[in-house]
Rosetta silent file (secondary structure, phi, psi, omega in degrees, C-alpha in Angstrom):
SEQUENCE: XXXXXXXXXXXXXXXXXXXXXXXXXXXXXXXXXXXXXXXXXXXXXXXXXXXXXXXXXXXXXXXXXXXXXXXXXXXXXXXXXXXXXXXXXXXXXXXXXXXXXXXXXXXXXXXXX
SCORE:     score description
SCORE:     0.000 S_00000001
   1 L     0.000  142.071 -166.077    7.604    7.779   -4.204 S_00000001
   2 L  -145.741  131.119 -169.795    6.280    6.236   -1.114 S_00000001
   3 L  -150.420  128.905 -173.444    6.424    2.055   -0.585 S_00000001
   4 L  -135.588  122.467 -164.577    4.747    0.948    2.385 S_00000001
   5 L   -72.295  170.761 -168.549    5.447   -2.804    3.286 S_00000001
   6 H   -87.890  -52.428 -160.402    1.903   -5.097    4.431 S_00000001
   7 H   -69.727   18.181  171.984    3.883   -5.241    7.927 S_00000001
   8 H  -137.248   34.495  162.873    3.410   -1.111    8.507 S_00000001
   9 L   -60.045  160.445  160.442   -0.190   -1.551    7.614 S_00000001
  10 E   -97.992  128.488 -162.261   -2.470    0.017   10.708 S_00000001
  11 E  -105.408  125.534  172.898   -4.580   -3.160   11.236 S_00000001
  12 E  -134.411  128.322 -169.106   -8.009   -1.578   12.579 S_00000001
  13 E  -114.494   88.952  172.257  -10.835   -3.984   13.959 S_00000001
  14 E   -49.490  -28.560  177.300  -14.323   -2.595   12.655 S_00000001
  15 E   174.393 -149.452 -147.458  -15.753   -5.143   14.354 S_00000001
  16 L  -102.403  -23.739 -168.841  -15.787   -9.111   14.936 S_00000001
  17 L  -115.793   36.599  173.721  -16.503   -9.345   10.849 S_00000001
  18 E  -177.379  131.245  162.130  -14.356   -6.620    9.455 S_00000001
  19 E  -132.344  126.804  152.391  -10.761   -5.945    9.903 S_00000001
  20 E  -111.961  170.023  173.766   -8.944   -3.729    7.868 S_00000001
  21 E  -114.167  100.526  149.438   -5.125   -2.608    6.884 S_00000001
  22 E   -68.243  119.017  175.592   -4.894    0.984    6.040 S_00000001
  23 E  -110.976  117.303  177.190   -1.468    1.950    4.560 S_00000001
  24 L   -56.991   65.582  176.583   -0.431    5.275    6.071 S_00000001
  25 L   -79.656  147.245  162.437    0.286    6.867    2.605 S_00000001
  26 L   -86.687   52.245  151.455    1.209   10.785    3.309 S_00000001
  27 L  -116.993 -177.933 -165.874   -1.533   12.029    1.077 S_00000001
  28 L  -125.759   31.803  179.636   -3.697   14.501    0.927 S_00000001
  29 L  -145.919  -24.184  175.722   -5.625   13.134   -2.070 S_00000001
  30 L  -152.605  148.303  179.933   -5.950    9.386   -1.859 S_00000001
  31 E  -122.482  148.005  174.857   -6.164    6.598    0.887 S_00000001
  32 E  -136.273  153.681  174.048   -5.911    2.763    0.358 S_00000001
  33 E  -147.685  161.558  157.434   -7.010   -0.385    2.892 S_00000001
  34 E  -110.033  121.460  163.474   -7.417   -3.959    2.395 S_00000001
  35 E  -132.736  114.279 -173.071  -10.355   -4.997    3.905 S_00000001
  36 E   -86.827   91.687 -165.634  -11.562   -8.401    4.888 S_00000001
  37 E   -78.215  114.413 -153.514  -15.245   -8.743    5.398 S_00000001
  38 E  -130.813  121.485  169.170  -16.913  -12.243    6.926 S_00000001
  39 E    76.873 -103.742 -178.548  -20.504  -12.539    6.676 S_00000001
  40 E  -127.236 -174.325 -178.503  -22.166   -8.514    6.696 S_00000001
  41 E   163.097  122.599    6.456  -20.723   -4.972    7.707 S_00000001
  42 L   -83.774 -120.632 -179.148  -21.562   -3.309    9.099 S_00000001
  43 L   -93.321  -37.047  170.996  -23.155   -6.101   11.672 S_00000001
  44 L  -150.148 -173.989 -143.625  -26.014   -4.374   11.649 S_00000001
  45 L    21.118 -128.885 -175.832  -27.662   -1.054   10.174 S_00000001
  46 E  -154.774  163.344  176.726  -25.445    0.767    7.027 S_00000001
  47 E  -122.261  172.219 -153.679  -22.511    3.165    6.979 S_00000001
  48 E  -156.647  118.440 -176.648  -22.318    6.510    5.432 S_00000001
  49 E   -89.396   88.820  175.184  -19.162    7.952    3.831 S_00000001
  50 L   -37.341  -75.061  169.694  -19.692   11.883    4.592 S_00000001
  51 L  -131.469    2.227  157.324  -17.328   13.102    2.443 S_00000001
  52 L   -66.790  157.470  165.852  -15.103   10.689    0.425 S_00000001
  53 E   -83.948  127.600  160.450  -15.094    9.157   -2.759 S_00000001
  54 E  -143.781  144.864 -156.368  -14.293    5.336   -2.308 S_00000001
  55 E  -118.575  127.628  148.263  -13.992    2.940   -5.279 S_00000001
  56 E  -122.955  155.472 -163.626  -13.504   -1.045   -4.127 S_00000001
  57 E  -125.681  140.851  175.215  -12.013   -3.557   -6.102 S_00000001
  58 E   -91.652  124.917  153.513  -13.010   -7.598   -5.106 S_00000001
  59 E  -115.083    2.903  175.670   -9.859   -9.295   -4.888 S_00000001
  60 E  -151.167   86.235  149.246  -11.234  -12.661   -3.215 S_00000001
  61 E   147.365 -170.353 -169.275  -14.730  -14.350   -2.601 S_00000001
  62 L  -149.797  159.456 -176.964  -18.555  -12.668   -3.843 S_00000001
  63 L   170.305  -84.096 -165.928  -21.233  -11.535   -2.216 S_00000001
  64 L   153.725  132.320  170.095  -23.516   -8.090   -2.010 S_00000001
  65 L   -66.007  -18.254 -140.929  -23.506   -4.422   -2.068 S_00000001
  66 L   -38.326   61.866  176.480  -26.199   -2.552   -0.710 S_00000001
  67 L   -84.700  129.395  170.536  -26.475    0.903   -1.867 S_00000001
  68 L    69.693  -10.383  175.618  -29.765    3.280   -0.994 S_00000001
  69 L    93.114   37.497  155.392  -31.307   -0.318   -0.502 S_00000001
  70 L  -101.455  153.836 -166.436  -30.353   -1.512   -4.054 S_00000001
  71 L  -103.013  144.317  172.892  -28.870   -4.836   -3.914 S_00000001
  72 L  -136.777  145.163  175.527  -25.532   -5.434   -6.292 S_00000001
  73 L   -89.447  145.554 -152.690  -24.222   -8.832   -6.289 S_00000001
  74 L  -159.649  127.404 -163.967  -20.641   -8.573   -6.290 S_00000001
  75 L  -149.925  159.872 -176.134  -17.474  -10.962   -7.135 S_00000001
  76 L   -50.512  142.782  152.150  -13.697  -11.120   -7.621 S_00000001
  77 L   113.734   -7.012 -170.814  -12.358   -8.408  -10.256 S_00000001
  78 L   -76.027  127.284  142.631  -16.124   -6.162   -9.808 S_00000001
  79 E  -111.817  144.928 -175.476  -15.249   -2.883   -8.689 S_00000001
  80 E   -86.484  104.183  162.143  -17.484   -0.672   -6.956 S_00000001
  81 E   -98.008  116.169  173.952  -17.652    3.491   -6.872 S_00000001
  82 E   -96.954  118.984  163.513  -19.910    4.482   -3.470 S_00000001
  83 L   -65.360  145.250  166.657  -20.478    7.981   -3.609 S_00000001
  84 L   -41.614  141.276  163.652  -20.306   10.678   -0.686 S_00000001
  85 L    48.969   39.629  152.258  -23.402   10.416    1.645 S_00000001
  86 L  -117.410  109.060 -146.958  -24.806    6.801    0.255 S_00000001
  87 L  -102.848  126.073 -178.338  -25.545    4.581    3.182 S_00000001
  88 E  -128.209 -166.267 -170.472  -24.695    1.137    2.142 S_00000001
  89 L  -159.978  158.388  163.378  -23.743   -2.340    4.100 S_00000001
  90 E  -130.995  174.024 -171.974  -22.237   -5.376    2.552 S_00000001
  91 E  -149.954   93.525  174.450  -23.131   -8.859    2.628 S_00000001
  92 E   149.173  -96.304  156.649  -21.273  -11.787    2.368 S_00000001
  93 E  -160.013  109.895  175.351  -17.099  -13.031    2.776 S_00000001
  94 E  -150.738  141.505  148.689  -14.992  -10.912    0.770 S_00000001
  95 E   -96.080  122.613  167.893  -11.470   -9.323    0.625 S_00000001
  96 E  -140.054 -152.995 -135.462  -11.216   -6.199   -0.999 S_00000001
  97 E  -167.431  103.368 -169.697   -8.918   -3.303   -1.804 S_00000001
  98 E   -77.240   94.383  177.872  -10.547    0.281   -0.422 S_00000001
  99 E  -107.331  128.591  164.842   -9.246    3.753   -2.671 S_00000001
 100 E  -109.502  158.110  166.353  -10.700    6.504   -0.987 S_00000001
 101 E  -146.776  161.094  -51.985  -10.225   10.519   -2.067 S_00000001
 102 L   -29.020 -168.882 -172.176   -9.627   12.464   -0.211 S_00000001
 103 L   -83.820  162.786  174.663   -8.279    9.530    2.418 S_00000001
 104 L   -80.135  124.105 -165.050  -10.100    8.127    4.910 S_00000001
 105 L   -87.437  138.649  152.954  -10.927    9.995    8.226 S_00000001
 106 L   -53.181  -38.453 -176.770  -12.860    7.636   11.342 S_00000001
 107 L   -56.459  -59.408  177.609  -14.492   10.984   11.798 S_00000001
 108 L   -63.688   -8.067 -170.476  -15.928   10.955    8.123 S_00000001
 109 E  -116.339  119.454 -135.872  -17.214    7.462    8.324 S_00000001
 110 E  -138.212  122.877  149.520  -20.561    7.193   10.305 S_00000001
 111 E   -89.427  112.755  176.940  -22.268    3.765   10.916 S_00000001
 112 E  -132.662  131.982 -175.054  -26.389    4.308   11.743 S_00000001
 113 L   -88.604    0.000    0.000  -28.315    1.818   12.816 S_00000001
């Protein structure tokens, strides 16, 4: 068992419109963030998950998805599975809840404009 308090989050600032909290679970199978998006993200072009799995769950506001250039409209309680190596973007003001597998590497996660 592992209980990691919101004050030993890593707060990392994607950009002026994305912040997230990544809780430094020690695994080697699943990663979780809270991430709070305002307006798009990334600001501009799409990001590309190399080799994670990451499922988000809306826990506040609605807005849009953009996988492969399909549009998904998207609202609290919708969860999302993004596949490896599907370059998506979002669009709109939402807090959500990240699960990645394996966890998430900066390395694996590629923003192209």
């Amino acid at each position: 068992m592992m209980l990691i308090k919101s004050e030993a989050t890593n707060k990392v600032i994607n950009s002026e419109k994305c912040i997230a909290y990544e809780y430094p679970f020690e695994s080697e199978k699943a990663g979780l963030a809270l991430v709070e998006i305002k307006e798009r993200y990334p600001d501009k072009g799409v990001v590309l998950n190399r080799i994670f799995e990451e499922i988000i769950l809306v826990l506040e506001g609605s807005g849009k998805i953009i996988i492969d250039g399909v549009e998904h409209e998207i609202k609290k309680n919708d969860a999302v599975l993004i596949r490896p190596n599907k370059k998506y973007h979002y669009e709109g003001n939402l807090k959500v809840a990240a699960f990645t597998s394996p966890p998430f590497k900066a390395e694996n996660h590629e923003v192209i404009d």
